[in-house]
N, C-alpha and C positions, 0 to 999 in steps of 0.2 A: 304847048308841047310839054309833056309829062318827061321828068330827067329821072332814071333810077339810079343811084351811087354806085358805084362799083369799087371797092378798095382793093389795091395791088401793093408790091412791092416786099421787102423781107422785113423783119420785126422794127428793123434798126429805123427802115425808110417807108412809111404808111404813103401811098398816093390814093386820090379819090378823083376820079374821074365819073363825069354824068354824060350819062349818055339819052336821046327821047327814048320812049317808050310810047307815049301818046302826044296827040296834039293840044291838051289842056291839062290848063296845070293852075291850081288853086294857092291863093294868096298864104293859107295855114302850109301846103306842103312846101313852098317856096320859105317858108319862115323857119319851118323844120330841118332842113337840107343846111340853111345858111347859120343857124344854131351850131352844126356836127362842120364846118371848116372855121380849121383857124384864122385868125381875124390877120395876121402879120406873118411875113416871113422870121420877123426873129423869133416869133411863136413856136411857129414847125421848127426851127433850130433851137432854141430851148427845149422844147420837148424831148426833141431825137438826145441832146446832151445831157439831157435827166435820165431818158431810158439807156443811154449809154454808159454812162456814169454809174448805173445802177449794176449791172452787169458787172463791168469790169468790179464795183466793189465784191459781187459775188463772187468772182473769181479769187480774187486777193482774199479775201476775208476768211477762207473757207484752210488756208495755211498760216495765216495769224492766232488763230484759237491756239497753237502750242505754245506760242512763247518766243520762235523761233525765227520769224519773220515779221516785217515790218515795211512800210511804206511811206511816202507820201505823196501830197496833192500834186506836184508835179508829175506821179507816175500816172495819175488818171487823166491830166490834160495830154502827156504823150500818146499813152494807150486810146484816146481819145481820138487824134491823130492819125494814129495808125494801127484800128481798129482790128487790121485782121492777124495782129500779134497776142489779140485776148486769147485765140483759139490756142495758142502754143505756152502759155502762160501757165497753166497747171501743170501739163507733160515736163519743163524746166523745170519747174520749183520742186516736182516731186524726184526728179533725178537729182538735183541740187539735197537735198533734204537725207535720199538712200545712201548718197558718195560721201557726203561732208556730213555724219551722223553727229557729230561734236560742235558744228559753230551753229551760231544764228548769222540770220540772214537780215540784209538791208537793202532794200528795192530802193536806187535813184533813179534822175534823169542825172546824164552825164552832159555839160553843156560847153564845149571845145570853145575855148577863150581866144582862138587864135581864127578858127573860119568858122562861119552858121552851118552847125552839123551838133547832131544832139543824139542820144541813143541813150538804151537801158543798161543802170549796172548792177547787176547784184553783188552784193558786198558780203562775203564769209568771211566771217570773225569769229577768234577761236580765243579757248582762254590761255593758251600757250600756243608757239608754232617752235615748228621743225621744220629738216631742209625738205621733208614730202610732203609738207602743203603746198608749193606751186605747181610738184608734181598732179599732185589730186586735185587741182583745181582745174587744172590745163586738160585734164583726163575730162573733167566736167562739162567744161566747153568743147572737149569734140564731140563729146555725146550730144550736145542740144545742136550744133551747127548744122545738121540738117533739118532740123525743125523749122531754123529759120530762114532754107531755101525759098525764094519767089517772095519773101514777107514785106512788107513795106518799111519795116520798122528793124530794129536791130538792138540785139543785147547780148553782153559782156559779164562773166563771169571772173571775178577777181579779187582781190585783199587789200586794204587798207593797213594792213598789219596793227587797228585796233585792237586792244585786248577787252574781249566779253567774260562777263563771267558765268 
């Protein structure tokens, strides 16, 4: 029986299912087939965490070129996580970015010391504050909270009252 591959599923998640086509099937096509599947499952979850990985740095990297933003490897195991908060990730940074023209930006994970609960924070740090930065901050976060209706993931816009320069 001859199998033709059929690949499905969205970029993140590649399935290949075989299905007959004929009832003979030769030892080179059987060699070819088994060549194009991954040999392990940690294979296919390494893979999807590399093209995922990849992504998300697209995302991030594309607001780092100013000077302005910053990250780290914790934010891409989050985002990782809870992948469908990449989609929302530039619409935030870019409203973070219009409102708060004066700070730079610090993407963490925030990780609650007291119960397993973790989310995103982005940190605005100014080279001085005044009493309307929490004002203008708090304006920041109503503007993204509906972004992040139905999201799996969760993040928080606020001050460490750092000074940047």
């Amino acid at each position: 029986m001859k199998f033709q591959p059929t690949v499905f599923g969205n970029p993140i998640q590649k399935w290949i299912v075989f299905y007959p086509v004929s009832i003979f099937l030769q030892q080179t096509e059987i060699d070819n087939i088994a060549n194009n599947i991954p040999i392990s499952y940690s294979e296919v979850i390494d893979n999807e965490t590399t093209i995922l990985n990849k992504k998300i740095r697209e995302v991030l990297e594309k607001f780092t070129n100013n000077f302005r933003f910053s990250y780290n490897e914790d934010v891409l195991k989050y985002l990782s996580k809870y992948p469908d908060m990449i989609e929302v990730m530039p619409n935030i940074l870019q409203i973070a970015f219009e409102e708060l023209k004066n700070a730079k930006f610090k993407l963490e994970v925030y990780h609650d010391p007291e119960i397993e609960d973790e989310y995103l924070i982005l940190y605005a740090r100014f080279p001085n504050y005044n009493k309307d930065i929490i004002e203008k901050i708090d304006a920041v976060g109503k503007k993204c909270i509906d972004l992040l209706i139905n999201k799996s993931g969760w993040l928080i816009v606020d001050t460490d009252f750092k000074i940047e320069n």
